[in-house]
VMD Tcl script that builds the backbone (N, CA, C; Angstrom):
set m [mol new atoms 492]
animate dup $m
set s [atomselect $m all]
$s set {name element resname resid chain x y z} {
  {N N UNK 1 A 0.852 -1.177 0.000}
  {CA C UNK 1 A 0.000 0.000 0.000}
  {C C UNK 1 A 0.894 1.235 0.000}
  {N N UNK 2 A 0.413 2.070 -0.931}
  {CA C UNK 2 A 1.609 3.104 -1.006}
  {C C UNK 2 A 1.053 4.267 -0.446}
  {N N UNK 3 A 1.802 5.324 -0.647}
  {CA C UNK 3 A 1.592 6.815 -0.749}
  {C C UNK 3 A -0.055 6.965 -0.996}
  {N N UNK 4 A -0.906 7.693 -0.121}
  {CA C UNK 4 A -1.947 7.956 -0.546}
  {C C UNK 4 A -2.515 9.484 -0.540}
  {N N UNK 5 A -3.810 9.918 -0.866}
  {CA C UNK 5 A -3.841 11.546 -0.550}
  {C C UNK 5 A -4.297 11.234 0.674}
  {N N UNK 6 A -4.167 12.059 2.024}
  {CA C UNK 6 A -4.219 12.432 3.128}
  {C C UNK 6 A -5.844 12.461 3.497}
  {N N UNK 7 A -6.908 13.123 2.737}
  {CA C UNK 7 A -7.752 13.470 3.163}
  {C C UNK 7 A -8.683 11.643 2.900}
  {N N UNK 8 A -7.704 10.738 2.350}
  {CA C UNK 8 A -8.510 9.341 1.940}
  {C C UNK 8 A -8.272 8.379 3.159}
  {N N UNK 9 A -7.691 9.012 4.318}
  {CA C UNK 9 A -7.167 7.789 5.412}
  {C C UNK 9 A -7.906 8.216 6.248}
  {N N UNK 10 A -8.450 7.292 6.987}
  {CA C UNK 10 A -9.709 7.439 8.193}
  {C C UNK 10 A -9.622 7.819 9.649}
  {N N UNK 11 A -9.820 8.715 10.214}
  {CA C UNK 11 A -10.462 8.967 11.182}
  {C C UNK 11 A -9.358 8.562 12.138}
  {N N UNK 12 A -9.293 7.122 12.075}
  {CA C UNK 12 A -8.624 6.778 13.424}
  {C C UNK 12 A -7.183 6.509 12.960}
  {N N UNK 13 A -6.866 6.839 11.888}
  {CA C UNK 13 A -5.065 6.732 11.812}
  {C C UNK 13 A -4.686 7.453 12.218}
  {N N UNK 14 A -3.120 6.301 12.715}
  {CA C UNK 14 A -2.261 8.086 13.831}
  {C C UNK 14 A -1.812 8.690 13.130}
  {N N UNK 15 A -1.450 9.840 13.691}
  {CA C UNK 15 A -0.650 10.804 13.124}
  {C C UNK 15 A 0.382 11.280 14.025}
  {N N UNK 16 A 1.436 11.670 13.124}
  {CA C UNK 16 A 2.541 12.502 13.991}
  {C C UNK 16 A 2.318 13.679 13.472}
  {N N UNK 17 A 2.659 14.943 14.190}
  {CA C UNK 17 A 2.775 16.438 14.153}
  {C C UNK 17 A 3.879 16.779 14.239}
  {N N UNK 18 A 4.773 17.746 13.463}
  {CA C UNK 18 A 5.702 18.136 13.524}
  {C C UNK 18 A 5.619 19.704 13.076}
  {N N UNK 19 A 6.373 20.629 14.104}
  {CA C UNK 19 A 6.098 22.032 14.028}
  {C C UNK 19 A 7.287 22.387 13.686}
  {N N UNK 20 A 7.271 23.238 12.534}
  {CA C UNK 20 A 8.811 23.849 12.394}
  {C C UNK 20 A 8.893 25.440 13.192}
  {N N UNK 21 A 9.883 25.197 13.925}
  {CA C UNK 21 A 10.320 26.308 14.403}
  {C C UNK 21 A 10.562 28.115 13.630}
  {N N UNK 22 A 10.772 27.697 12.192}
  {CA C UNK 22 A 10.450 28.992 11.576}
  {C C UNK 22 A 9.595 28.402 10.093}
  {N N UNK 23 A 8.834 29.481 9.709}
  {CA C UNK 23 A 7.796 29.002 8.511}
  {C C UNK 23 A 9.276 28.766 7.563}
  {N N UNK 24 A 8.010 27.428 6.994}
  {CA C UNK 24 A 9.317 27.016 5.625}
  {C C UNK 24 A 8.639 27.004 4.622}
  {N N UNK 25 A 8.930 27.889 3.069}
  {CA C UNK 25 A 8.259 28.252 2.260}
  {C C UNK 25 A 8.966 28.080 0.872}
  {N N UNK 26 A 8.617 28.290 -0.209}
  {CA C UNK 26 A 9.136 28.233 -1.597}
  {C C UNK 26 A 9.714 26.945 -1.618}
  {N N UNK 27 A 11.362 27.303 -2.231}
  {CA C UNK 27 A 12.011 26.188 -2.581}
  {C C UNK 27 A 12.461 25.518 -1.527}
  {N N UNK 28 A 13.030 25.641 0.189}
  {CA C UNK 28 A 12.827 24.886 1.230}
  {C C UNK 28 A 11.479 24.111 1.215}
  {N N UNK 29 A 10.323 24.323 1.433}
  {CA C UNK 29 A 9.084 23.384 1.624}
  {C C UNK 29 A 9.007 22.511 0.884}
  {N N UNK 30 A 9.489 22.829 -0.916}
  {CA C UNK 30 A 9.361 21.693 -1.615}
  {C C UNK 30 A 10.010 20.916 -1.701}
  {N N UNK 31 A 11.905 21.197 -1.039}
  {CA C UNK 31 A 12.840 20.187 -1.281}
  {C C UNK 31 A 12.176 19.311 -0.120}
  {N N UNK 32 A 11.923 19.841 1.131}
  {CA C UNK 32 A 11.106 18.913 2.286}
  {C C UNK 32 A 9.834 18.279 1.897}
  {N N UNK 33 A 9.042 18.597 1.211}
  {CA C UNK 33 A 8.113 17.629 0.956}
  {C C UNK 33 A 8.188 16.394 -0.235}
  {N N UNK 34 A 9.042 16.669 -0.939}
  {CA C UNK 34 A 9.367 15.763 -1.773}
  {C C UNK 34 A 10.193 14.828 -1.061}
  {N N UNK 35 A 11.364 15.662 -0.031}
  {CA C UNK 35 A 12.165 14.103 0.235}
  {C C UNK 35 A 10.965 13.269 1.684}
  {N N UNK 36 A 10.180 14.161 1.909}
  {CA C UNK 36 A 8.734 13.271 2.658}
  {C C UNK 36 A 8.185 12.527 2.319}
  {N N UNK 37 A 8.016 12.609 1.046}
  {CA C UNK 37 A 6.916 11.913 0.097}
  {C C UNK 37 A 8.215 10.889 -0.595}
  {N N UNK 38 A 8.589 10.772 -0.847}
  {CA C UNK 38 A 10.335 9.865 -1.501}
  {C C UNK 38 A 10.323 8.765 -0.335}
  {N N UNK 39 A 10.493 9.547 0.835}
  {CA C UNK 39 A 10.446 8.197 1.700}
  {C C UNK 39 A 9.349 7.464 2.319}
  {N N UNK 40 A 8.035 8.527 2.345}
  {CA C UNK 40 A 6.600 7.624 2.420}
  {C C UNK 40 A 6.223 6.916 1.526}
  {N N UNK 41 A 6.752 6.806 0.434}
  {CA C UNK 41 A 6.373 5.791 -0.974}
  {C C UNK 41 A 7.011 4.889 -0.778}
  {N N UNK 42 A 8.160 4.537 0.086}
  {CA C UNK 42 A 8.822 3.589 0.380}
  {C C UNK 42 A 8.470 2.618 1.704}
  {N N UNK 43 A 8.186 3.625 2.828}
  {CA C UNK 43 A 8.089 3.178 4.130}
  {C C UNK 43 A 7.745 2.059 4.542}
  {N N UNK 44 A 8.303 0.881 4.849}
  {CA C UNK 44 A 7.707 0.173 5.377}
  {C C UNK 44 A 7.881 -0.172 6.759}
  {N N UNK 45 A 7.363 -1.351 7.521}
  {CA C UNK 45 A 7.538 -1.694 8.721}
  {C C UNK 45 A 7.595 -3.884 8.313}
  {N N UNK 46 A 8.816 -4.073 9.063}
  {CA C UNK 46 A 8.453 -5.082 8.539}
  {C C UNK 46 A 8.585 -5.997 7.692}
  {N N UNK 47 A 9.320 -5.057 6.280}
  {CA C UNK 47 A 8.691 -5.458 4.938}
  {C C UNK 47 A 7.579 -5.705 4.540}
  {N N UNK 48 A 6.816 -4.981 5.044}
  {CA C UNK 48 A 5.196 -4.531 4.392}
  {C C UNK 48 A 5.112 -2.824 4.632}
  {N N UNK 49 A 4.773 -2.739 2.795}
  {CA C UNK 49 A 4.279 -1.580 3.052}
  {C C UNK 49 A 3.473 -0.499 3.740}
  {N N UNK 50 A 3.812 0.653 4.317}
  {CA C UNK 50 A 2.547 1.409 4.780}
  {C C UNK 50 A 1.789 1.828 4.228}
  {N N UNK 51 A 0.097 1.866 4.272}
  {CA C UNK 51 A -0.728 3.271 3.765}
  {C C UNK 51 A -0.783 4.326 4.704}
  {N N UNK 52 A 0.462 5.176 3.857}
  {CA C UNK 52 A 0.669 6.426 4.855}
  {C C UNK 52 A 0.192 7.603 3.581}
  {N N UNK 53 A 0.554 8.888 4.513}
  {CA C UNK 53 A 0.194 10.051 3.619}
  {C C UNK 53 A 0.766 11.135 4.523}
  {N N UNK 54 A 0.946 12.149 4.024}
  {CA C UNK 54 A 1.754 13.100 4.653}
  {C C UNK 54 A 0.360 14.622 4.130}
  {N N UNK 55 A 0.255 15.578 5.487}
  {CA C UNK 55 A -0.495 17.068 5.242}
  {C C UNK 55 A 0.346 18.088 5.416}
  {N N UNK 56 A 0.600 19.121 4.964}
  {CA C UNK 56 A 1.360 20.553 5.279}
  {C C UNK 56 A 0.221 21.644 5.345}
  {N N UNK 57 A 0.161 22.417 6.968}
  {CA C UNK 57 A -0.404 23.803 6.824}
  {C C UNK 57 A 0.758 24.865 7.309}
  {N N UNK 58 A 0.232 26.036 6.912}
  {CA C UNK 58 A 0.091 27.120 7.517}
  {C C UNK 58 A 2.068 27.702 7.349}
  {N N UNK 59 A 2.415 26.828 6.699}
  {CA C UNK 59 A 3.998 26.715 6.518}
  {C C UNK 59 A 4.843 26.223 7.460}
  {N N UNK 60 A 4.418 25.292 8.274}
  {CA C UNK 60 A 4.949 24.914 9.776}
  {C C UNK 60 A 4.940 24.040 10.243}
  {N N UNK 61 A 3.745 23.305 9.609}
  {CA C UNK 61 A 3.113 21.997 10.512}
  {C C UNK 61 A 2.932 21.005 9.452}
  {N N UNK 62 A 3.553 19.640 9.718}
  {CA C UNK 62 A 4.022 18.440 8.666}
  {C C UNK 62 A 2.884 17.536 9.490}
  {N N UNK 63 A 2.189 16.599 9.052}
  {CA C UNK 63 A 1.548 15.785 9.434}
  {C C UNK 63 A 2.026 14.498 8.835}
  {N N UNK 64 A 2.351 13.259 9.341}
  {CA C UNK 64 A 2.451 12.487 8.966}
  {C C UNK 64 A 1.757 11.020 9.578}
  {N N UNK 65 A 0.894 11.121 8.505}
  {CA C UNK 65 A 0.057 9.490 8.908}
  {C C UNK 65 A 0.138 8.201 8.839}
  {N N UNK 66 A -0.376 6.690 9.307}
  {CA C UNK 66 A -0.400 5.676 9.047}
  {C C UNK 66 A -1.614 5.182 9.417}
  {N N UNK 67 A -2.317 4.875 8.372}
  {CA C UNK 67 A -3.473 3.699 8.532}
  {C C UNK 67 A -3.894 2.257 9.258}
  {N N UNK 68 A -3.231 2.479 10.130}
  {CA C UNK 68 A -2.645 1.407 11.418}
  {C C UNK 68 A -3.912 0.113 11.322}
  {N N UNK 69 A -4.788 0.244 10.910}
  {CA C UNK 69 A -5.695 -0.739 10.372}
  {C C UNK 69 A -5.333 -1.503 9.500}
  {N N UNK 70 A -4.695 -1.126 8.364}
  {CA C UNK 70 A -4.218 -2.106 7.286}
  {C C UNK 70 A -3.036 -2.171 7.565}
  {N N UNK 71 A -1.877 -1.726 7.934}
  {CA C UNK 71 A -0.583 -2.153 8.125}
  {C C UNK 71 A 0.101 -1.471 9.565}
  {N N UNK 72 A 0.344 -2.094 10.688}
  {CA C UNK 72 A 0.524 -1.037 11.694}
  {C C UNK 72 A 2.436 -0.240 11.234}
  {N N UNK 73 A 2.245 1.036 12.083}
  {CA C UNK 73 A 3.952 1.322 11.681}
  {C C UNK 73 A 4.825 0.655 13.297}
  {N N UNK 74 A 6.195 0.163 12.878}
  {CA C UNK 74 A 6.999 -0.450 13.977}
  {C C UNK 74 A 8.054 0.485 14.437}
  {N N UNK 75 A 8.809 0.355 15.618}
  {CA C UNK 75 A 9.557 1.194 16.271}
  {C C UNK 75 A 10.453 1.827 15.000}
  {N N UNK 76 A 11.303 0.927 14.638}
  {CA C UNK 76 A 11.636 0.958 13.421}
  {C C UNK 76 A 11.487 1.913 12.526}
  {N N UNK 77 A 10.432 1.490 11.916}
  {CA C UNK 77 A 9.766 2.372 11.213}
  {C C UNK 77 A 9.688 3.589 11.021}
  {N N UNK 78 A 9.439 4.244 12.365}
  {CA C UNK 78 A 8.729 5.332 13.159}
  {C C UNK 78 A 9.988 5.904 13.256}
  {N N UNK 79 A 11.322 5.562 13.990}
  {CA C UNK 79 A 12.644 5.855 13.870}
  {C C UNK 79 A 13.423 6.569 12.982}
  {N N UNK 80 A 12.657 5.348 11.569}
  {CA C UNK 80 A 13.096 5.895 10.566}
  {C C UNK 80 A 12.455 7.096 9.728}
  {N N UNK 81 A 11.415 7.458 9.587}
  {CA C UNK 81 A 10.771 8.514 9.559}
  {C C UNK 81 A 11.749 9.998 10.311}
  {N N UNK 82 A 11.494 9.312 11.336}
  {CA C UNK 82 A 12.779 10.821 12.288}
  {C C UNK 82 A 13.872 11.045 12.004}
  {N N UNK 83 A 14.508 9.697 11.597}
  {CA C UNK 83 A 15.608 9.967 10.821}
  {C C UNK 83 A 15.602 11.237 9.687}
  {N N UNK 84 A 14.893 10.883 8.439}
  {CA C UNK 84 A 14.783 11.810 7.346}
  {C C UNK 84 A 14.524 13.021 7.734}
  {N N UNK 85 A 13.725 13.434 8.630}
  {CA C UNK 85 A 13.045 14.696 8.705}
  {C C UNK 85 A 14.655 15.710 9.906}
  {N N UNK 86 A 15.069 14.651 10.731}
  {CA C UNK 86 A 16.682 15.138 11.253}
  {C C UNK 86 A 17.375 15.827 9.973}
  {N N UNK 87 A 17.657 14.929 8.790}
  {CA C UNK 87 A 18.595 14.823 8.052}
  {C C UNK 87 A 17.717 15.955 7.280}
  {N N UNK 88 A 16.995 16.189 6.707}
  {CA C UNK 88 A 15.776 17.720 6.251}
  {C C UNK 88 A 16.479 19.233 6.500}
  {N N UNK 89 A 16.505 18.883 7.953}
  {CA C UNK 89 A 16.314 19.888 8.645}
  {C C UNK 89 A 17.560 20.894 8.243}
  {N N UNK 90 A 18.934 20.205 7.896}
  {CA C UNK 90 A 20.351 21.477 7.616}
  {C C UNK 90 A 19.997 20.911 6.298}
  {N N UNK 91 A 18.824 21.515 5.766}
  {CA C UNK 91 A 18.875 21.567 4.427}
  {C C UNK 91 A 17.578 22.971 4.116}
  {N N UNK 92 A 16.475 22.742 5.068}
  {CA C UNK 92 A 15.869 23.556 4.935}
  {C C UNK 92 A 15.999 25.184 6.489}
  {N N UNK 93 A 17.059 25.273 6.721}
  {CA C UNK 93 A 17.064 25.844 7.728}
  {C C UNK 93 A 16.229 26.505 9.354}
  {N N UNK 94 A 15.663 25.391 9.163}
  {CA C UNK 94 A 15.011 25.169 10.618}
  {C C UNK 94 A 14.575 24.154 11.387}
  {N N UNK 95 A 14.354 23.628 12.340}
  {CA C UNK 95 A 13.897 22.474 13.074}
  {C C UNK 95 A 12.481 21.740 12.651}
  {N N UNK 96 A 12.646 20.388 13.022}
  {CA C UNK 96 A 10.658 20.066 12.726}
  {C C UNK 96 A 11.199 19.211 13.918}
  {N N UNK 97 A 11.910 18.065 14.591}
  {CA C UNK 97 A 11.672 16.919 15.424}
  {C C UNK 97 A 12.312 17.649 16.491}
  {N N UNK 98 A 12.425 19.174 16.758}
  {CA C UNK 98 A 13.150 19.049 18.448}
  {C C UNK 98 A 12.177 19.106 19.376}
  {N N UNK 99 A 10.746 19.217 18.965}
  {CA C UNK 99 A 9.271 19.192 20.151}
  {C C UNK 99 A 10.012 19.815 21.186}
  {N N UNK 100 A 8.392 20.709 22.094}
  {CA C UNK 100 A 8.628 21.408 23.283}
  {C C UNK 100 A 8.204 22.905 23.234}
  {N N UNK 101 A 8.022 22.911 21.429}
  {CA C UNK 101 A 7.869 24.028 21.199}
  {C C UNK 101 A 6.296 24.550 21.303}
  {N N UNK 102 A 5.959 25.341 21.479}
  {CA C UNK 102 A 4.269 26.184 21.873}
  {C C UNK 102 A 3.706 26.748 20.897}
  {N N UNK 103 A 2.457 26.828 19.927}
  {CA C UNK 103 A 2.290 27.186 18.763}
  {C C UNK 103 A 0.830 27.655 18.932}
  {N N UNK 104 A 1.575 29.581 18.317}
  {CA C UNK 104 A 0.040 29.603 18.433}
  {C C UNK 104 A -0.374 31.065 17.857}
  {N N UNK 105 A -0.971 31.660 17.409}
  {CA C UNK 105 A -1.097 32.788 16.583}
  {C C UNK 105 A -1.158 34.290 17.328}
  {N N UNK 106 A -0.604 34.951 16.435}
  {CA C UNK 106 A -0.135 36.476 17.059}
  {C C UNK 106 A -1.465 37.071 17.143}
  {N N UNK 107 A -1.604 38.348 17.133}
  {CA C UNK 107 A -2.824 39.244 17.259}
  {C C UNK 107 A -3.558 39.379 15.537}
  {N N UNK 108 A -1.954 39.342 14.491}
  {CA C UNK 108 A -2.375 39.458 13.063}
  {C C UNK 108 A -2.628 38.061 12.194}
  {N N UNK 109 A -2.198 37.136 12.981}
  {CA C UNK 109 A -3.202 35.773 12.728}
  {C C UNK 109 A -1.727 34.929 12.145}
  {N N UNK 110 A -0.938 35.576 12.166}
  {CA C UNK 110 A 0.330 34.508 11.768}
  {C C UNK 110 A 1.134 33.391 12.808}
  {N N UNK 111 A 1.588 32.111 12.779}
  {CA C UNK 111 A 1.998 31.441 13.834}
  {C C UNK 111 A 2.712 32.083 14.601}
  {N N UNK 112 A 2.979 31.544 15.661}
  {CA C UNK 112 A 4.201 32.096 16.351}
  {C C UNK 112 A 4.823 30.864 17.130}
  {N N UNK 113 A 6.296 30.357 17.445}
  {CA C UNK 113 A 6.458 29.404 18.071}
  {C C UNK 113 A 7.482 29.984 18.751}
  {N N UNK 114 A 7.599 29.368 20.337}
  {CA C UNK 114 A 8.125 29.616 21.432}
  {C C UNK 114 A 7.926 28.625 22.545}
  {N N UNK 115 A 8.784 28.825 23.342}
  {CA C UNK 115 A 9.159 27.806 24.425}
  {C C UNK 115 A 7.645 27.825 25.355}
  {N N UNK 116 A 7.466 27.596 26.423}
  {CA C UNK 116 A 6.467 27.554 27.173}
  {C C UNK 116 A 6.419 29.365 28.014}
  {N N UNK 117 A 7.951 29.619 28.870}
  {CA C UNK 117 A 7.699 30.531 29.029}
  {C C UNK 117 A 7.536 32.130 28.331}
  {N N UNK 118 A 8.299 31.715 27.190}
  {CA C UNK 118 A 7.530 32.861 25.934}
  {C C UNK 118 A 6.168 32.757 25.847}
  {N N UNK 119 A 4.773 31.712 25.737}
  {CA C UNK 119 A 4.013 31.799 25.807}
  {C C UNK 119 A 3.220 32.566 26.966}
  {N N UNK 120 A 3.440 32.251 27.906}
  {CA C UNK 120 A 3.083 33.146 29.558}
  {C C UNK 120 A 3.701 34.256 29.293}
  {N N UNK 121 A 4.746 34.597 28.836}
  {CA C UNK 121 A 4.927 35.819 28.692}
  {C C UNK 121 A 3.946 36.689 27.594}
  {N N UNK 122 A 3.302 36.312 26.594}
  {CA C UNK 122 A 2.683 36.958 25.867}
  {C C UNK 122 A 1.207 37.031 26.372}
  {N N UNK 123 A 1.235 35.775 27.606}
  {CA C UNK 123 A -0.260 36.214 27.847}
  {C C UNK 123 A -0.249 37.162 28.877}
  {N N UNK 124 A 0.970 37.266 29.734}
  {CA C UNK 124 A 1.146 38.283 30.616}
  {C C UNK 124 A 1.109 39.911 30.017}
  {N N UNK 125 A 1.449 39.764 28.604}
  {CA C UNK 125 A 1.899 41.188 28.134}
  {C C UNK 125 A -0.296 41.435 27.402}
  {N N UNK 126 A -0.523 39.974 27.598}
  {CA C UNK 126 A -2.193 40.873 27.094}
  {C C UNK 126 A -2.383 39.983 25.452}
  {N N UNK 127 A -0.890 39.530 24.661}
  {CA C UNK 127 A -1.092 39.058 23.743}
  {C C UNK 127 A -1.939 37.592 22.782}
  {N N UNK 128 A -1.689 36.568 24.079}
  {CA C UNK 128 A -2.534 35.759 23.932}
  {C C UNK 128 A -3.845 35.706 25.450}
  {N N UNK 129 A -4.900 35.136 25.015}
  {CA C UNK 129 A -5.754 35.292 26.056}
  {C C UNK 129 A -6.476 33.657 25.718}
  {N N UNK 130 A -7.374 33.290 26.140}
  {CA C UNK 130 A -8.512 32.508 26.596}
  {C C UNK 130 A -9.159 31.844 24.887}
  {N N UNK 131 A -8.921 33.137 24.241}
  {CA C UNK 131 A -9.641 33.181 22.879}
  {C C UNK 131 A -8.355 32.952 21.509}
  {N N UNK 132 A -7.036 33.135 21.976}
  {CA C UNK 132 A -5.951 32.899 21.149}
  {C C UNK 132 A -6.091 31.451 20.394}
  {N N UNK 133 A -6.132 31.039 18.935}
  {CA C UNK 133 A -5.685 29.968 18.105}
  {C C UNK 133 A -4.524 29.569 18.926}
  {N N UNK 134 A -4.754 28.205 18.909}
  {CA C UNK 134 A -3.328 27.245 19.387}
  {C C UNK 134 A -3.726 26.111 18.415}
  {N N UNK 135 A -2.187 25.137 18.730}
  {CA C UNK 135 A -1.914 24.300 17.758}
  {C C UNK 135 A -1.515 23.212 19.125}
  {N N UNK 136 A -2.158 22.029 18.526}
  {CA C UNK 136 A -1.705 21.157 19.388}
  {C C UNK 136 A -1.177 20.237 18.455}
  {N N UNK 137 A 0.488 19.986 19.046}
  {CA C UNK 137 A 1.151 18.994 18.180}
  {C C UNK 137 A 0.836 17.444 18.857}
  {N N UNK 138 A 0.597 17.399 19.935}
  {CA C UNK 138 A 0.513 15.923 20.412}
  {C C UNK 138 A -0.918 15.640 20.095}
  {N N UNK 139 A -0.991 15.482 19.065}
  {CA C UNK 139 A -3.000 14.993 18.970}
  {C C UNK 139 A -2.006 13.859 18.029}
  {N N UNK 140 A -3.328 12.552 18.163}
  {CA C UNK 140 A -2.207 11.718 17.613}
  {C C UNK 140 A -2.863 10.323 16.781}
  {N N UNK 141 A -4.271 11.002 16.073}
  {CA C UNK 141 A -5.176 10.858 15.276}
  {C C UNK 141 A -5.133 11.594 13.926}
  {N N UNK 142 A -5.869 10.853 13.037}
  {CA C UNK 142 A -6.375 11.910 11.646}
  {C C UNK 142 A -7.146 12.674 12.196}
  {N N UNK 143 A -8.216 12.248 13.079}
  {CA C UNK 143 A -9.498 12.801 13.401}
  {C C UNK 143 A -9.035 14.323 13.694}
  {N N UNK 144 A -8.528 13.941 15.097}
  {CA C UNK 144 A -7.882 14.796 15.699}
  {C C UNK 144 A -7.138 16.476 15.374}
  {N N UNK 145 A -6.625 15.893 13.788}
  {CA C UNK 145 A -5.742 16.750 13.277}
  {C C UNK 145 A -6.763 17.487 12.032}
  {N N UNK 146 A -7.660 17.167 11.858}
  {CA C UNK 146 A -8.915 17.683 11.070}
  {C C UNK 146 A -9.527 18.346 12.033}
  {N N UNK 147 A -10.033 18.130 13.104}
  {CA C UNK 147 A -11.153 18.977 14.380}
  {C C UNK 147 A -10.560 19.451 15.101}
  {N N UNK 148 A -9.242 18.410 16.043}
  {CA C UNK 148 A -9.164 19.707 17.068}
  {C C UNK 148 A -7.274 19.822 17.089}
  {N N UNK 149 A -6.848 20.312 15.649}
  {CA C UNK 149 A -5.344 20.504 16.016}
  {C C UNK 149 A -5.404 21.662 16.050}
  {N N UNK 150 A -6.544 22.827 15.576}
  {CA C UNK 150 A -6.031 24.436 16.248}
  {C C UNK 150 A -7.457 24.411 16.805}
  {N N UNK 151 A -7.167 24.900 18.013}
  {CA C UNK 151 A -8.718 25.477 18.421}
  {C C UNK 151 A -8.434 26.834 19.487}
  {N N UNK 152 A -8.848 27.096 20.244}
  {CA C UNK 152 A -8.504 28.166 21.178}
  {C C UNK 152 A -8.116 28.025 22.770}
  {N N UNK 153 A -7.514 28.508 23.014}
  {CA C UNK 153 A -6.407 28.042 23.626}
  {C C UNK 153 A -6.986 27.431 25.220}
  {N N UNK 154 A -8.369 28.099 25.608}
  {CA C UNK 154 A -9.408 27.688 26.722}
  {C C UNK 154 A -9.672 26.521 26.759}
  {N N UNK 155 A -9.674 25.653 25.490}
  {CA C UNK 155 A -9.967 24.562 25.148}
  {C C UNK 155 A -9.161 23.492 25.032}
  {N N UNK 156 A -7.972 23.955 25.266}
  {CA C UNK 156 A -6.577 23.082 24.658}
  {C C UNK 156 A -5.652 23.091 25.773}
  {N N UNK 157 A -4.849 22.122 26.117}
  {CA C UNK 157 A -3.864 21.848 27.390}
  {C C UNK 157 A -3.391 23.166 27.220}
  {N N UNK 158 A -2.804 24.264 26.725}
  {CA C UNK 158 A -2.360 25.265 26.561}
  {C C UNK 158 A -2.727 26.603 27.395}
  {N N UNK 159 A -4.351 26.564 28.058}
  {CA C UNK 159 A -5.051 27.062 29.083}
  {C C UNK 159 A -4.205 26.487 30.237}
  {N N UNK 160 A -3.797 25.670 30.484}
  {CA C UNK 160 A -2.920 26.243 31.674}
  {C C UNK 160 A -1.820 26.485 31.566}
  {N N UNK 161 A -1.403 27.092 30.674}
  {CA C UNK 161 A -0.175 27.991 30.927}
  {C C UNK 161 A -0.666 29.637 31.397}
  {N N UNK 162 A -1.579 29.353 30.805}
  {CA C UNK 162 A -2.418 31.264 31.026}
  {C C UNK 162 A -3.017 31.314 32.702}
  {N N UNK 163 A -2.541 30.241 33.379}
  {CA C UNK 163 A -3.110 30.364 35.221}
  {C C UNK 163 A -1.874 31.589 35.280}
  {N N UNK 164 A -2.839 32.483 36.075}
  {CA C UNK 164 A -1.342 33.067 36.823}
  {C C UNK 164 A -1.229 33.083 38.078}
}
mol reanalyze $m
mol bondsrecalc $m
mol representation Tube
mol addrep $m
């Protein structure tokens, strides 16, 4: 089972999230999504193929799926995936696998990523509030990443960083 389009895998396949630390655009995004797609046409676990598929929004956020119903993915596997996207990364000049990072939109609607206490700091300064877009990278479904990977931040583990 190869490479498929993203929006054809169901509901309950996992997904990994990966946030790049600065938007990656033009000719960076495409050398990264091609060598994504190069090695999801290959991927297996096993020696059986995956039905995987890979999503890109917002210039930042890589989704990468497996249909764990028809073929599950193995440590392995999964390893190897991190591998490529490591090896990506001093090519397109910014991070996607160092996680930890906080994602979540400015006042003019563009991402913003920062550590945890950069986030408290912007809600301290008034910038994010209750009602701020966030991004949750640990959702770890298709479903998930269709309904609730941005929602507002009241709603999302991300409300408690805004306790003061």
């Amino acid at each position: 089972m190869p490479l498929v389009a993203f929006e054809t895998l169901p509901e309950t396949a996992r997904v990994w999230v990966f946030g790049a630390a600065a938007p990656i655009t033009g000719a960076a995004a495409e050398r990264m999504l091609a060598a994504v797609d190069t090695y999801l046409a290959q991927w297996k676990a096993h020696g059986a193929p995956l039905y995987c598929a890979r999503d890109w929004r917002d210039d930042r956020f890589l989704a990468v799926a497996v249909d764990e119903a028809a073929t599950g993915a193995s440590g392995c596997s999964i390893d190897g995936m991190f591998r490529v996207l490591a090896d990506i990364e001093s090519h397109i000049g910014t991070s996607l696998v160092g996680g930890g990072a906080v994602f979540w939109r400015d006042l003019a609607g563009a991402v913003v990523a920062g550590d945890r206490p950069s986030f408290r700091a912007a809600a301290a300064m008034g910038n994010v509030t209750e009602q701020t877009p966030v991004f949750d990278t640990t959702i770890a479904s298709v479903g998930a990443w269709r309904n609730a990977f941005e929602r507002t931040a009241h709603t999302s583990w991300h409300g408690k960083l805004l306790a003061r």
